[in-house]
Structures are given as C-alpha cells and as structure tokens.
C-alpha positions as CSV (number, residue, x, y, z in Angstrom):
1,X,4.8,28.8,-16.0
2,X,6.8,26.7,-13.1
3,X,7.7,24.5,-15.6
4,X,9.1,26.4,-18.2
5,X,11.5,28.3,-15.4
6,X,12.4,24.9,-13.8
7,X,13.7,23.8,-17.2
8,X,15.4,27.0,-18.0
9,X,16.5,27.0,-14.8
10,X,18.2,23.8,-14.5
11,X,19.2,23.6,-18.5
12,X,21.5,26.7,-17.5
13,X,23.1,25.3,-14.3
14,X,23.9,22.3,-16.6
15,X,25.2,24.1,-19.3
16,X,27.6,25.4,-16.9
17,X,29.0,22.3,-15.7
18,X,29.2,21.5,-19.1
19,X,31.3,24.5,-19.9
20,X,33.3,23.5,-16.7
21,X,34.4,20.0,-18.0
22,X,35.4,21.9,-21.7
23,X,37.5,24.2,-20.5
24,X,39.3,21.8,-18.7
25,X,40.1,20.1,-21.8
26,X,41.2,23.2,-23.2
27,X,43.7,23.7,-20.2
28,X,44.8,20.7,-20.3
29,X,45.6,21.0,-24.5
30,X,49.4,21.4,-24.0
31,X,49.6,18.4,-21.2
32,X,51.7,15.4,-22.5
33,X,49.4,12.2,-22.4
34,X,46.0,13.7,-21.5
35,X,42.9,12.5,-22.0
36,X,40.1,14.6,-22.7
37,X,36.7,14.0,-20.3
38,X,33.7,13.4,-22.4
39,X,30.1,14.7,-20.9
40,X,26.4,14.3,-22.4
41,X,23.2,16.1,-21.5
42,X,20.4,14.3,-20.9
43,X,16.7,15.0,-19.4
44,X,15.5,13.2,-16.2
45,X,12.1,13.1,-14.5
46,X,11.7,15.0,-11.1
47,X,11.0,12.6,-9.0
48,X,8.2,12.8,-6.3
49,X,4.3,12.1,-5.3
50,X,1.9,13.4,-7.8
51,X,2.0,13.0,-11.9
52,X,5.4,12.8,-13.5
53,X,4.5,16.3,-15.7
54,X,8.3,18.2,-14.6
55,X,11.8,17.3,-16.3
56,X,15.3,19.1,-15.6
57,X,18.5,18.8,-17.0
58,X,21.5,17.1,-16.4
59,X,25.2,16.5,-17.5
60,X,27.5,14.2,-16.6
61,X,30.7,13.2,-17.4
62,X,30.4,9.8,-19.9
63,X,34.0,8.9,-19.2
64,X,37.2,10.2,-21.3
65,X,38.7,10.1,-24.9
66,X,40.7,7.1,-25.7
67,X,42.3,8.1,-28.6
68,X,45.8,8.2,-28.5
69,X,47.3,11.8,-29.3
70,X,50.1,12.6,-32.0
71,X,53.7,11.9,-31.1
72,X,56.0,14.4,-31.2
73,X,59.9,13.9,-31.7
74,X,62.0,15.5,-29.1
75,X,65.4,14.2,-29.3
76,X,65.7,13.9,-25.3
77,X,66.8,10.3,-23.9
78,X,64.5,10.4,-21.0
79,X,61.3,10.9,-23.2
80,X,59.3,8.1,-24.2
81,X,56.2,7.5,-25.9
82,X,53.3,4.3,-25.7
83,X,53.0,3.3,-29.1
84,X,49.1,2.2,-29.5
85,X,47.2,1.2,-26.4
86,X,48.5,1.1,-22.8
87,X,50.0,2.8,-20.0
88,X,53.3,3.4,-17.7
89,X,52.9,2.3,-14.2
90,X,53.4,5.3,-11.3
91,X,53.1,5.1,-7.5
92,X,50.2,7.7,-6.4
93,X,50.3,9.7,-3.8
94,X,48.6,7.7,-1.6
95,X,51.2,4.6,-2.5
96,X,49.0,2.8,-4.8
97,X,49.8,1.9,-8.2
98,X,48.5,4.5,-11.0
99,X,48.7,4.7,-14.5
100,X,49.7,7.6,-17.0
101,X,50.4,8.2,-20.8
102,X,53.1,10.9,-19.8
103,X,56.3,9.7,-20.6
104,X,58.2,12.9,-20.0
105,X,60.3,11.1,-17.3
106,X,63.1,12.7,-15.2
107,X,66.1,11.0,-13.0
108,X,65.8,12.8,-9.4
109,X,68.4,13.9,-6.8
110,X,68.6,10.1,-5.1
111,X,68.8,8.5,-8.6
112,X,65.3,7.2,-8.5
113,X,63.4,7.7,-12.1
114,X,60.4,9.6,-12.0
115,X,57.4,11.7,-13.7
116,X,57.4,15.3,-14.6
117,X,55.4,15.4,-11.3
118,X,57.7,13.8,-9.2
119,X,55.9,10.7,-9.3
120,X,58.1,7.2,-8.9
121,X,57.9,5.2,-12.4
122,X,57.6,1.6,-11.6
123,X,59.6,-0.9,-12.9
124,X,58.6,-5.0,-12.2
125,X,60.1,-5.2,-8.8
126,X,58.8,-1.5,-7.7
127,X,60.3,1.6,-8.3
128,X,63.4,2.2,-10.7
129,X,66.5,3.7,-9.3
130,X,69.2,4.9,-11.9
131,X,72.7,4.7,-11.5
132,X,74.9,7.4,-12.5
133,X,75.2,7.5,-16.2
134,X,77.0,9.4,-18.8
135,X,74.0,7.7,-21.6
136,X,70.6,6.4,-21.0
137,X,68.4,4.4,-23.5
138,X,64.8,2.9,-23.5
139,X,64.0,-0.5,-25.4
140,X,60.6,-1.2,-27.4
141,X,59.8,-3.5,-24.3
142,X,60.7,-0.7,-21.6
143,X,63.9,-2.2,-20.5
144,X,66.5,0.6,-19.5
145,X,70.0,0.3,-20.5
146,X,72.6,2.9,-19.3
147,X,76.4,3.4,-19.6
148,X,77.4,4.2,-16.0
149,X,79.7,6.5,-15.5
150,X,83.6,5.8,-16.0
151,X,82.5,3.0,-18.3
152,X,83.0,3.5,-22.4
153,X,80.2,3.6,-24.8
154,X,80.0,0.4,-25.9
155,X,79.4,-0.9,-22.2
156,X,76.1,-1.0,-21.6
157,X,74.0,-2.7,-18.9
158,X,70.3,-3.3,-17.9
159,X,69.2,-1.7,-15.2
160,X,65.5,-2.2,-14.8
161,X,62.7,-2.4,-17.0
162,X,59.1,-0.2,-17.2
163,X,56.0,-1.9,-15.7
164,X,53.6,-1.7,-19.2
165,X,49.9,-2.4,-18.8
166,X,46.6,-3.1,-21.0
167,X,43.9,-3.0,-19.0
168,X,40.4,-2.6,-20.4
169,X,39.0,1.4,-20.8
170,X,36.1,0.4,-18.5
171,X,38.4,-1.3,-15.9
172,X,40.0,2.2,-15.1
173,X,38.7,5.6,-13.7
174,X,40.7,8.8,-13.9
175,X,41.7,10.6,-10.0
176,X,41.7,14.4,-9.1
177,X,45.3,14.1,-9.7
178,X,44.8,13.0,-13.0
179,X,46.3,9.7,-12.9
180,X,43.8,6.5,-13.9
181,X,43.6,4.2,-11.2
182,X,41.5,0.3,-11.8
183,X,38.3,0.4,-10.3
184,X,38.6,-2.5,-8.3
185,X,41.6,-1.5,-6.4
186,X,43.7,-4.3,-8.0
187,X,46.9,-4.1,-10.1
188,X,46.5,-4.1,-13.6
189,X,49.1,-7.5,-14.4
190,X,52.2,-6.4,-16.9
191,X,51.7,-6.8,-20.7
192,X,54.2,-7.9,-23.1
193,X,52.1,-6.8,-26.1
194,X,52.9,-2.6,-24.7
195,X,55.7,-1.4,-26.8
196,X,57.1,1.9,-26.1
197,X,59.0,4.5,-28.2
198,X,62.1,6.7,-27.6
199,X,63.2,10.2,-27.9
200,X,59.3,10.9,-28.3
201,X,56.5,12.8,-26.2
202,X,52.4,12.0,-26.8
203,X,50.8,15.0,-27.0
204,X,47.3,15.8,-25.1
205,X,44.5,14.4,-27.4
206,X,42.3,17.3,-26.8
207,X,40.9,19.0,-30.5
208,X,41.5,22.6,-29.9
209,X,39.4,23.4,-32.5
210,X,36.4,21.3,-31.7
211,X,37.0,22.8,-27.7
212,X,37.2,26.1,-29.0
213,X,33.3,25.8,-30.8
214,X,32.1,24.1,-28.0
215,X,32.8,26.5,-25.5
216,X,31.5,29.1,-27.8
217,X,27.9,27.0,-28.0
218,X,27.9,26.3,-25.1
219,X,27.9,30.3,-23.8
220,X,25.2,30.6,-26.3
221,X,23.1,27.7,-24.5
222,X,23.5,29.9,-21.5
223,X,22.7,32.9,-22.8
224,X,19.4,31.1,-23.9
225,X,18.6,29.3,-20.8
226,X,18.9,32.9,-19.0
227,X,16.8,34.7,-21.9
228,X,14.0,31.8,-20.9
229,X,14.2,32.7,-17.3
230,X,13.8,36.3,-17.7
231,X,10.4,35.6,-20.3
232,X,9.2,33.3,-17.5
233,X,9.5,36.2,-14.8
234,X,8.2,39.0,-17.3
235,X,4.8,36.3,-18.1
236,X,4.4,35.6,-14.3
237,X,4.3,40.0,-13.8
238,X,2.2,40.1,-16.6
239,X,0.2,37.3,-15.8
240,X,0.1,39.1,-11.6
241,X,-0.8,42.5,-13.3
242,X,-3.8,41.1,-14.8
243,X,-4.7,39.3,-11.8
244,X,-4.8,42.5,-9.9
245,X,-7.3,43.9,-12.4
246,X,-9.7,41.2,-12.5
C-alpha cells in the first residue's frame, strides 16, 4: 500500500514541476531570442538500508532548445538578428560577460547601446557608446556605422563593432535573469564565422502549440497521480475496517 502512495505521491509533485518549467515557456512565447527549457521524467531508487523495493519520481530540467526561432522583419535600424548559430555579448548584472539572442537593441540617455533590458552590448574593446546620429546601420560582421549628426548621408563612419561568439551548447548554462553565461567562468573568444542581420527580430522558439498540449497532459497526469492517492487512502480504510473486525 506504501508503495503505491509513495509513487503517486511523488509522480504528482513531479508533474508539477513539470507543469512549472512549461508554462514558463509559454510566458516566455512572445520574448525575442528565448530558448525554451527542456525537462524529462525519470524514476530513481529511494535510497537507504534494507532491499531496494521503493522508486519515486523525478523531473529535471535536460537543458534548453537550441533551435533558432523564425526571424521576423521589422524595418527598425536598431534591430538585429543572429543568422544561424551564436550569440551577442552583454555585461550581466553582476559585471560579467553574458550572452543573449535578443537583438532588440536600444541607444540610452548617455549614448551607450544597450538591450531592451538595459543591459550594455559589448563591442571588442567593452561596451559600445553611440554618438549622436541622424542614421545608424549594422554590418553582416556586427560592425556599426552611423552618420553623426550635422554630417550628410553619404558620410558615414565606424563606430564600434558587436562582440559575436560560438561557443559550444554544453559550454554555456542559462541565469535566473535569463542570460547564458559559460560554465567555467571564462569569456567565450569572438567569432568571425557569426553573421548578423538587420532591420530583423528572432522570435522566441517556443511551439505554442506543442506547450499548449503539454500543459493540458500534464494536468491530466496530475489529476491521475491525485486519483491514485485517494484509492490508496480509501484501500488502507478498507483494509483498517477489516482489521477492526477480525
């Protein structure tokens, strides 16, 4: 009987972590550049003296979805888009050098160019400051040319370029800010091979649809687990009634 409730137990507490890491996809469907989280359930062993005869549940988080997401035209001069693999290089919050696939940049109040979060976009000698300019255009290579104010349109200069990287999926881990960070603390190097596109946005690569069904199995593997629990207590009472009339 302990067994049975143990499972059911823990297959629902699982399932609701599961549930957890879904619906954060499906929040995060409209965010430019995301990458969805990928989890798995698996059964484990309860580990202890006496015979191995008890297994729970768990579900963990496998990593995240590294397919790129469509890109969408937008027509602005700050937006740009990674064209295949590889990512624009941010400063963190806590000053360390970050990684993202959102290229809906902005210029701030001191010039400096910047993520829709505020975060400084890093160029090769740190982060990019922007003169003031009446156009603003991104190469394939990330190099930034602007025509700075007072100056006529067929003046342009170079003003910095975007710090590209490569690095390999399992060198990087995603924050709780949701920028992807290397593992080892290191800087990923700068790769010539990253080509970027403007006037374009990369949308989030979650499947809405796919989300959508999974949450809806996944309330149903809930509503199981629970129905499981309930049968246990009702066969313990049963099994405690007869007990009493022996």
């Amino acid at each position: 009987m302990d067994r049975m409730l143990y499972v059911a137990m823990t297959g629902a507490k699982e399932t609701l972590r599961a549930q957890a890491v879904n619906n954060h996809n499906i929040a995060n469907a409209s965010t430019t550049g995301f990458r969805a989280d990928l989890s798995a359930f698996q059964s484990r062993a309860v580990d202890g003296s006496g015979y191995a005869s008890r297994v729970y549940a768990t579900n963990t988080t496998t990593g995240w979805d590294d397919q790129s997401g469509a890109l969408l035209s937008t027509g602005r001069d700050l937006d740009i888009a990674i064209n295949g693999p590889g990512w624009i290089a941010v400063q963190g919050a806590d000053g360390r050098e970050a990684y993202t696939r959102a290229g809906n940049l902005q210029v701030d109040a001191t010039g400096q160019l910047v993520t829709a979060t505020g975060r400084p976009v890093l160029g090769d000698g740190g982060p990019i400051n922007i003169p003031p300019y009446t156009s603003i255009f991104f190469a394939r290579d990330g190099s930034i040319s602007v025509v700075a104010q007072g100056q006529t349109p067929d003046t342009t200069s170079t003003v910095g370029r975007l710090k590209l990287v490569n690095p390999a999926n399992e060198a990087i881990a995603r924050g709780d800010d949701g920028l992807f960070r290397m593992k080892d603390g290191s800087d990923a190097p700068a790769d010539a091979g990253v080509a970027i596109g403007s006037g374009t946005l990369e949308s989030s690569n979650v499947n809405t649809a796919d989300a959508m069904v999974t949450m809806i199995e996944l309330a149903r593997h809930f509503e199981m687990q629970v129905k499981a629990i309930r049968a246990a207590e009702e066969n313990g009472a049963a099994a405690a009634q007869l007990m009493r009339l022996g």
